[in-house]
N, C-alpha and C positions, 0 to 999 in steps of 0.2 A: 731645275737644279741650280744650286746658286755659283753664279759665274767666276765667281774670283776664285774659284778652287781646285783644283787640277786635279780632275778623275783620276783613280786609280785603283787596282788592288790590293789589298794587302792584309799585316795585321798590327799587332803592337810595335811601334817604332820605337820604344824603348826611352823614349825622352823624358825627360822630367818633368813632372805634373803639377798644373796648376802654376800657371806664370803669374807673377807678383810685381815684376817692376818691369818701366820701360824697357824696350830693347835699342840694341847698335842698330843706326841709320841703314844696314847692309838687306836687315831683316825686319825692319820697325813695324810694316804696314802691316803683316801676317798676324805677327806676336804681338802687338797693340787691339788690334781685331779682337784676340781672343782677352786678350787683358779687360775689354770693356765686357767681354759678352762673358768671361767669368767674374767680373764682380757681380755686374747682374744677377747673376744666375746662384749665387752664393748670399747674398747680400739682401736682393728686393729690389724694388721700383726706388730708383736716384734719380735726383735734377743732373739736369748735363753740369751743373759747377759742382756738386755732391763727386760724382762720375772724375769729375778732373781731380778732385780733392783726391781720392781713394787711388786714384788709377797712379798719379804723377803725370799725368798727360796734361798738355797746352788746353785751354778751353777751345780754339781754334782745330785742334787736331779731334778733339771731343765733338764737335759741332758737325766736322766732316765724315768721321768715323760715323755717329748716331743716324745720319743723313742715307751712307753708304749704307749700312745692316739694316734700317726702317724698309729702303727700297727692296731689300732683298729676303724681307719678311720675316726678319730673325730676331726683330725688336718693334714695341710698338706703345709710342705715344700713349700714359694712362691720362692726359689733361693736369691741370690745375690740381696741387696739395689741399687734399680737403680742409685741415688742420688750419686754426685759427692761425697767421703767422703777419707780421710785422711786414707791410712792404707787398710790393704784387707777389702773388701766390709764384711759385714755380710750376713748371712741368714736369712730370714723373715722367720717364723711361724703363720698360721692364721687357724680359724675354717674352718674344710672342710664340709659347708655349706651344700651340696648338697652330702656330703656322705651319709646323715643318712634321713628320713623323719620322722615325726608322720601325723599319722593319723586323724585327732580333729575332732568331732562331735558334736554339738550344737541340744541340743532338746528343748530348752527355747521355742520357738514358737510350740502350740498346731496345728495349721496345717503344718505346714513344720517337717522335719529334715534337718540341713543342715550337710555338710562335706567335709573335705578338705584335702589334701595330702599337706604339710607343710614343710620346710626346716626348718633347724637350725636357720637360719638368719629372718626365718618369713617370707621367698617368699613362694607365695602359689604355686603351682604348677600342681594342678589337684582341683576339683570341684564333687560333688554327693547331689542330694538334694532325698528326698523322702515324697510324700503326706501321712500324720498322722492324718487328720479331724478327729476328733471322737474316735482316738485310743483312749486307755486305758490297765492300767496291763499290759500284758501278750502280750498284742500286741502293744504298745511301743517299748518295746524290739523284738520285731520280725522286727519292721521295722530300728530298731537303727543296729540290726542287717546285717541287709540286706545290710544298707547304710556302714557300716566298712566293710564288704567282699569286696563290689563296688568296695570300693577307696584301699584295699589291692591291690586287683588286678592290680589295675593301678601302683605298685610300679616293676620296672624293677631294674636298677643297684644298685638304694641306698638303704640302710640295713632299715628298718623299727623299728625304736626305741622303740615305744609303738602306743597307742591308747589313747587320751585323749577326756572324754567328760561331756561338760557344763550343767547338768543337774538341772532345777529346782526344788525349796524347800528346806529344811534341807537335807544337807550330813556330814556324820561322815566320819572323817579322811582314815577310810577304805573301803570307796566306799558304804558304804550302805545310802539309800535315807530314813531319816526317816521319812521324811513324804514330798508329791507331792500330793497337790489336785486335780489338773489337771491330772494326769495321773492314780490317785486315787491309790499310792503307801504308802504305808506302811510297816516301815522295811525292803525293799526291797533291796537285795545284789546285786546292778546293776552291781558294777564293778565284782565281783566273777563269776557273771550268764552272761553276755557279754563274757567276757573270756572263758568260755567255751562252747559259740555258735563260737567262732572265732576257737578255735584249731581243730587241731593242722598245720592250715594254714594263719599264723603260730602262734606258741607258744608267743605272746609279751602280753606285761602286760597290764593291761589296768588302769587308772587313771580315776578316776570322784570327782567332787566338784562341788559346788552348782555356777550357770553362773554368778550371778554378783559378788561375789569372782576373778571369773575368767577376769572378765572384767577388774577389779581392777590389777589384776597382769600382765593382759597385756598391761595397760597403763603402768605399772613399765617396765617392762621388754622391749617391742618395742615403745613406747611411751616416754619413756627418765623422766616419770612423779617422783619426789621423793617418798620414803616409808616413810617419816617422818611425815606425815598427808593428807593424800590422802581419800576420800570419793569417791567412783562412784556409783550413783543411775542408777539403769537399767529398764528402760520404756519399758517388756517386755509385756508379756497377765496378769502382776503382779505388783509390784513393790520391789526389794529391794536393797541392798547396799553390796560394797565391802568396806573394813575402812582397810589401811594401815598405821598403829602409830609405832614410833620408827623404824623403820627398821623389823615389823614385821605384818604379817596379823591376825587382828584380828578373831576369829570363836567364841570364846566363851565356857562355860562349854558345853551347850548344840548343841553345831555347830551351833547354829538361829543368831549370832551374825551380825547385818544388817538388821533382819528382818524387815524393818521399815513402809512400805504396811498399816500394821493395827494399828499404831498409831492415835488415835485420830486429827482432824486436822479440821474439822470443826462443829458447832454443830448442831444439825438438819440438816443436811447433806443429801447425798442419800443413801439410804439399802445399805451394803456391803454382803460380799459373808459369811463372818464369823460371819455372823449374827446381827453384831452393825451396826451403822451408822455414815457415816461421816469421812471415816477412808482416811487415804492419798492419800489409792490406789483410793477410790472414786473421789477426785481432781485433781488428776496429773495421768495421762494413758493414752494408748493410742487409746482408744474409745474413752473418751473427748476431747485430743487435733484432733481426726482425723473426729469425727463427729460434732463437736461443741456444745455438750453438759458438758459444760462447767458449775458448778453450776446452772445447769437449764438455762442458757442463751446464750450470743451471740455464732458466729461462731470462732473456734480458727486452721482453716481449713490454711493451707500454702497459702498465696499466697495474703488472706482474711485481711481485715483493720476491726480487730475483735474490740470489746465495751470497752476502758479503763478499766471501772468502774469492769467489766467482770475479765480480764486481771491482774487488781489489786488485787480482791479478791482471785486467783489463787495462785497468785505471793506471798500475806498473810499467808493462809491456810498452802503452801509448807514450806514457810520459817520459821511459826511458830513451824513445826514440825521438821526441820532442824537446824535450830538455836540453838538448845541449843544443839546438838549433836555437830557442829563445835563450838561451844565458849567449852564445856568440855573440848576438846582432844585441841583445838587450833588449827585449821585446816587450809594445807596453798592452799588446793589442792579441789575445791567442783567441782566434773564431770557428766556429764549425757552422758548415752550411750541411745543412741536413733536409734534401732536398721531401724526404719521405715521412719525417716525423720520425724517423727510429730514434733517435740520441734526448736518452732519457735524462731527466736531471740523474739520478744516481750514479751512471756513467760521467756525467760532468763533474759530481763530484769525488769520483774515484782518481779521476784523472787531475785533478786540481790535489788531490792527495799525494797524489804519486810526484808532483811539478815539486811537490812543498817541499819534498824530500828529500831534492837533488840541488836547488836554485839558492843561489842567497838568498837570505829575507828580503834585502835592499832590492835586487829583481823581483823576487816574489812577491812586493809589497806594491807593485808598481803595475803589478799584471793582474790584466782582466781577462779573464778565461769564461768565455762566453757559447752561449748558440745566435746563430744570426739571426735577426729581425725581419729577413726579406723573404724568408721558405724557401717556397721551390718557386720562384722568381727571379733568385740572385743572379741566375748564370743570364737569362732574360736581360734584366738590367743592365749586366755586364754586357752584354754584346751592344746594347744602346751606348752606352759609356764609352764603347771602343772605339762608334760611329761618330758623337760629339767629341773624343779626341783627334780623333785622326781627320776630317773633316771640318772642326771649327778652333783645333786648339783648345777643347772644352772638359775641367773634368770637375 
């Protein structure tokens, strides 16, 4: 485990992502650290005066920095610039990818866990699923459990960074899940209690935040997606949102920030789980897009030349409950992770009908209303993302 970092657990620290200039002397060494290991990591193999140019950092400070992270196998010497150039060649510096792995766990789907052995750069490199039908409490974690031993195991020469995982509902910044209906969790101190089913083999920390968060941040982070207005709605066995505004992810007083599932969206609607009706999750999920109960109506099945009329009202419902969340913040970034394939284009296009109709053009003209690039990966990702933040300053 790399030494300069002070174990812990937890989860999203709510900081602001992606450090850009030097820091005050109070904090310099930490935030510098990760200054050099996100340009890297965003940018490609730099010479250490490349590195000081980009960074604002001293070439001195650069020199010792590259020194410290090489030993500590988070950076590694590519040699000599192959490229014809004037003058002694320099030496490249680049993440050493494949020094480090995390671990990520995804428990968003009530019958699955998924997990995966992850590099720096977001190649996955090993694979662990485990059936959870029915878990609950105490045996959620016995099987979340199980699945991080699995994929520890599988780690041979690279150092094991941490353990990140995507867990649904409310999560407070320190890993505890304050409320999971699904798993029927309460106050529960997943990342504290994980962690000490994993040691002391080995001792690495473990990270958890709530998965569509995480989704959100790994469209930032391997998606190339900006933080300046970013929404991702996750069509899990739920519905909620990750919101990245200014360069920072939103959580909110109460961590529920996202929670958008139970917003009202349509009236007289179908029973929801929380007792009202007609609430988002009712309209938009993935039992209605996958079985085609759709507002009571046609088929919205892949493949299927589903009912307009059907199609529109969907596309309505979504967007009424959307729309005035991207005209607040001004949103340039509207995403749906669709972990299952259900969210057809027609549905994309219904809903991008329905944005058109409420937004300025000036907003509307500026919004990409999209499906995500990463599948049923994202939340994966995102728990790696959660581990290079909170661990190396890295997004």
């Amino acid at each position: 485990m790399n030494g300069s970092v002070a174990r812990r657990e937890g989860g999203l620290s709510g900081v602001r992502l992606r450090p850009t200039a030097k820091a005050h002397p109070g904090h310099s060494r930490t935030h510098n650290r990760s200054l050099v290991l996100s340009s890297l990591f965003h940018t490609g193999p730099l010479s250490r005066a490349e590195l000081a140019r980009t960074t604002g950092l001293t070439r001195v400070t650069i020199s010792d920095l590259v020194a410290q992270l090489a030993a500590e196998g988070l950076i590694e010497d590519l040699g000599a610039r192959t490229e014809a150039r004037v003058g002694k060649p320099a030496s490249l510096i680049d993440i050493n990818a494949s020094g480090h792995v995390v671990a990520a766990l995804d428990l968003s789907d009530i019958n699955q866990a998924r997990g995966a052995l992850v590099t720096l750069r977001g190649e996955i490199v090993g694979r662990a699923t485990v059936k959870t039908a029915g878990a609950a409490g105490e045996a959620v974690l016995d099987h979340a459990a199980a699945l991080a031993k699995k994929l520890i195991g599988k780690v041979s020469e690279a150092r094991l960074l941490g353990v990140g995982v995507a867990a649904p509902g409310v999560v407070r910044p320190d890993g505890v899940v304050t409320y999971a209906k699904d798993y029927q969790w309460r106050d529960f101190a997943l990342a504290q209690t994980l962690h000490d089913r994993l040691k002391p083999d080995p001792d690495a920390p473990v990270f958890v935040a709530n998965d569509a968060n995480l989704r959100a941040l790994a469209e930032f982070t391997f998606a190339g997606a900006s933080a300046q207005g970013l929404m991702e709605v996750s069509l899990t066995d739920g519905l909620g949102a990750g919101i990245l505004l200014d360069g920072s992810l939103l959580l909110g007083p109460s961590n529920a920030a996202g929670e958008i599932g139970h917003i009202p969206a349509m009236a007289g609607g179908e029973p929801c789980t929380c007792g009202r009706s007609g609430c988002l999750e009712t309209v938009l999920n993935r039992r209605v897009l996958g079985t085609g109960r759709a507002t009571g109506s046609a088929s919205l099945d892949a493949g299927t030349n589903p009912d307009p009329a059907t199609l529109a009202k969907v596309g309505e419902s979504t967007a009424a409950v959307l729309g005035p969340i991207v005209s607040a913040f001004n949103l340039s970034d509207l995403v749906f992770a669709d972990p299952r394939g259900m969210f057809t284009p027609v549905v994309l296009a219904a809903i991008r009908d329905g944005l058109a109709q409420r937004l300025l053009p000036e907003i509307m003209a500026d919004l990409d209303v999209r499906v995500s690039a990463l599948g049923s990966d994202a939340a994966l990702l995102g728990a790696v993302a959660l581990v290079l933040s909170e661990q190396l300053g890295l997004t």
